[in-house]
Every structure is written in structure tokens, then in C-alpha cells.
C-alpha positions in Angstrom: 9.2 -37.4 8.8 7.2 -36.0 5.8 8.2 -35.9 2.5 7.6 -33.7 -0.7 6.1 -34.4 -4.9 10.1 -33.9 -5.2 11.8 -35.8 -3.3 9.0 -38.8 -4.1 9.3 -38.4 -8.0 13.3 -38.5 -7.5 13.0 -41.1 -5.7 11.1 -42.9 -8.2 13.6 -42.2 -10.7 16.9 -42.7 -8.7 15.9 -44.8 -5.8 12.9 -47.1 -6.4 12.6 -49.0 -3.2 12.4 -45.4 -1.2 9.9 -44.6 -3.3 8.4 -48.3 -3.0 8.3 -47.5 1.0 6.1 -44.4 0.0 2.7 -45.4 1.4 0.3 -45.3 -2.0 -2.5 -43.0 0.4 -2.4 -40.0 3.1 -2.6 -40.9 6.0 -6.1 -40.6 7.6 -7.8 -39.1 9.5 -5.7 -35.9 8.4 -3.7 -34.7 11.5 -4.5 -30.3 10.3 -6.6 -28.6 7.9 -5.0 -26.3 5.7 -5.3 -24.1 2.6 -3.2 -21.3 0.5 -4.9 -17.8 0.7 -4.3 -15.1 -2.5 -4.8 -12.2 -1.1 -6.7 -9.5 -2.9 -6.1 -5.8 -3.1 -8.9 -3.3 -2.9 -7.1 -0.8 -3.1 -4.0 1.1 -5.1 -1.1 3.3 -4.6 2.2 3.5 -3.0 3.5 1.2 -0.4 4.5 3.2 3.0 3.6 0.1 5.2 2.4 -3.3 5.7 0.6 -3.5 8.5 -1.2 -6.1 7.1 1.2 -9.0 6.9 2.3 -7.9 10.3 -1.0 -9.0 11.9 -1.3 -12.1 9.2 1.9 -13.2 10.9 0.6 -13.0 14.4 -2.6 -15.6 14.0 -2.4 -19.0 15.3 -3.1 -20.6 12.0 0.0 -18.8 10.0 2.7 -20.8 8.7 3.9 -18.5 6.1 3.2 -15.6 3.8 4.6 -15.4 -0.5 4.9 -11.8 -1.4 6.8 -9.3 -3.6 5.6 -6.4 -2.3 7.6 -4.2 0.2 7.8 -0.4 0.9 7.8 1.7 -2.4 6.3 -0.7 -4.2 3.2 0.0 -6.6 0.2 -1.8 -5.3 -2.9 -2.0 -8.3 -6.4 -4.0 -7.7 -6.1 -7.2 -8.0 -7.9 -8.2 -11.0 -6.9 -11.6 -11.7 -3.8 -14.3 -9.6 -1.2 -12.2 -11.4 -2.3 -8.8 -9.3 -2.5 -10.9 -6.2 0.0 -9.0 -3.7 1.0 -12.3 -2.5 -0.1 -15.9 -1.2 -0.5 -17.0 2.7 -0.7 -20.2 3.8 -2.7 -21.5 7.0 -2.7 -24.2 8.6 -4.8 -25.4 12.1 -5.0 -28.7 14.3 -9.2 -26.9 14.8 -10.9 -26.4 11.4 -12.7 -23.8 13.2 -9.6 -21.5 14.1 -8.6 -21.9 10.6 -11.4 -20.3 9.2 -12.1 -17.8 11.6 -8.2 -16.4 10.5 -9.5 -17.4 6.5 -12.2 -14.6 7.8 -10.2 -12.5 9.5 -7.7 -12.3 6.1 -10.7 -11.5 4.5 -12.0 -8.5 6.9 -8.0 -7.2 6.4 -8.6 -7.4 2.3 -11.9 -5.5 2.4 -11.4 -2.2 4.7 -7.4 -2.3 2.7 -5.4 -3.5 5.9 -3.0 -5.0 4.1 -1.3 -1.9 3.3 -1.3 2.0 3.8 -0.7 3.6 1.1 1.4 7.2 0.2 -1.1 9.9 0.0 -2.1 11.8 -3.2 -2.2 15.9 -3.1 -4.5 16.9 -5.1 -6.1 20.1 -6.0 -9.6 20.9 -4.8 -9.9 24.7 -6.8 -12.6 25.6 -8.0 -13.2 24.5 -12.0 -13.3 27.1 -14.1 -14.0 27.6 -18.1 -10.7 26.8 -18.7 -10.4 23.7 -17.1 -12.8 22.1 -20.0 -11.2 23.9 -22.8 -13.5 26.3 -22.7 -10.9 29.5 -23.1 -12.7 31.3 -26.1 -16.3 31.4 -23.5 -14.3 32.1 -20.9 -13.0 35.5 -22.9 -16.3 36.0 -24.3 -17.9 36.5 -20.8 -15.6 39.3 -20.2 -16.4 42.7 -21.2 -13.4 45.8 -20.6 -12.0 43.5 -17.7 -15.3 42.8 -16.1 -16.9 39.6 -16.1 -20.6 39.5 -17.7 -23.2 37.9 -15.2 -25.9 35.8 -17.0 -28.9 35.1 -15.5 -31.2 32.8 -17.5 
């Protein structure tokens, strides 16, 4: 079996001759290649679904995905590790596999496949004077109810 930075620094506290058994290297040649993905957020909004970690779960190198978000939850760009939306780890047996899903994580970050997001109404009307705060130009352009045309 394996063992953890925990359970070896207990050990060296409260058991020294488990800990002595500890071998002082990794073994080698490493048996997988691993690494801990933050994920990145392109995009903002409402959570309706995470699609996402759904596919993230699926690839052959997964071995588990750190997040806080779930549905209804506010989503911002991620600007720095504290707007990450979460962490995944991978790990492959075939360097190769294990960066073509680093890659694929990447493709999902950059068209915003991670989540879909609640949709915004908003109003397309046409702007009009007082929209800018323009209410005193938009009254002078009128004339006995109709409005004056300017032509310059």
C-alpha cells in the first residue's frame, strides 16, 4: 500500500520505526503521471447546469473533481486561484492520454463547457434622448406635440 505527508509525519512523531520503514525516495521509474487541473471560467452568470464536470468525469485519466459550484450558484471569471470554479485531478498509466484530457479540459474552459448559464432578458429598444439624460433636448425638439426634424 501507499501512504500519505499525514500519516508519515504522525508516524514520525508517534511511531518512529514506521516511519523508519518509510523508504527515504519514490519509487522509480514512477508507475502514472499525474497533475491537479484549476479550472478557469470564461465566462459568468447563473448556474442551470454542469455539463462540464459531467464529461470531465467520463475521461480515462479522471480520478476526481474539487468544486463548490452547483446549480444556482454565481459563476464570475476567474481572475486569480480564488475564482477558480474548482480543481480536477488526472492521472494516466500513458503520459500521452493524460495530456490529450489536460487539452481536452482546456477546449471545455475556452468555448464555456463547463457550465450553461441562466439567460439574461434584456431590452433591445431603441435609445432615445432620455436614455442619456437628455430630457430638456428631448422637449426642446418638440414643437405643439410634433417633433422638429433637423437636418444638418
Amino acid at each position: 500500500g501507499g501512504y500519505s505527508q499525514v500519516e508519515a509525519s504522525v508516524d514520525a512523531w508517534l511511531d518512529p520505526e514506521a516511519f523508519e520503514r518509510l523508504p527515504d525516495a519514490p519509487g522509480s521509474p514512477f508507475k502514472s503521471h499525474g497533475l491537479q487541473l484549476h479550472l478557469v471560467s470564461y465566462g459568468e452568470g447563473t448556474v442551470i447546469s454542469t455539463p462540464g464536470f459531467e464529461v470531465m468525469r467520463r475521461l480515462p485519466s479522471f480520478v476526481s473533481l474539487s468544486t463548490s459550484v452547483t446549480i444556482g450558484a454565481e459563476v464570475d471569471y476567474t481572475t486569480d486561484l480564488a475564482t477558480s470554479p474548482g480543481a480536477c485531478l488526472l492521472m494516466n498509466e500513458d503520459e500521452a492520454k493524460l495530456k490529450k484530457d489536460v487539452d481536452f479540459v482546456r477546449h471545455l474552459e475556452e468555448i464555456n463547457g463547463l457550465f450553461t448559464y441562466k439567460t439574461r432578458v434584456e431590452s433591445l429598444a431603441r435609445p432615445t434622448a432620455m436614455t442619456f439624460g437628455l430630457a430638456s433636448a428631448a422637449q426642446d425638439a418638440k414643437i405643439d406635440g410634433h417633433r422638429r426634424v433637423n437636418s444638418f
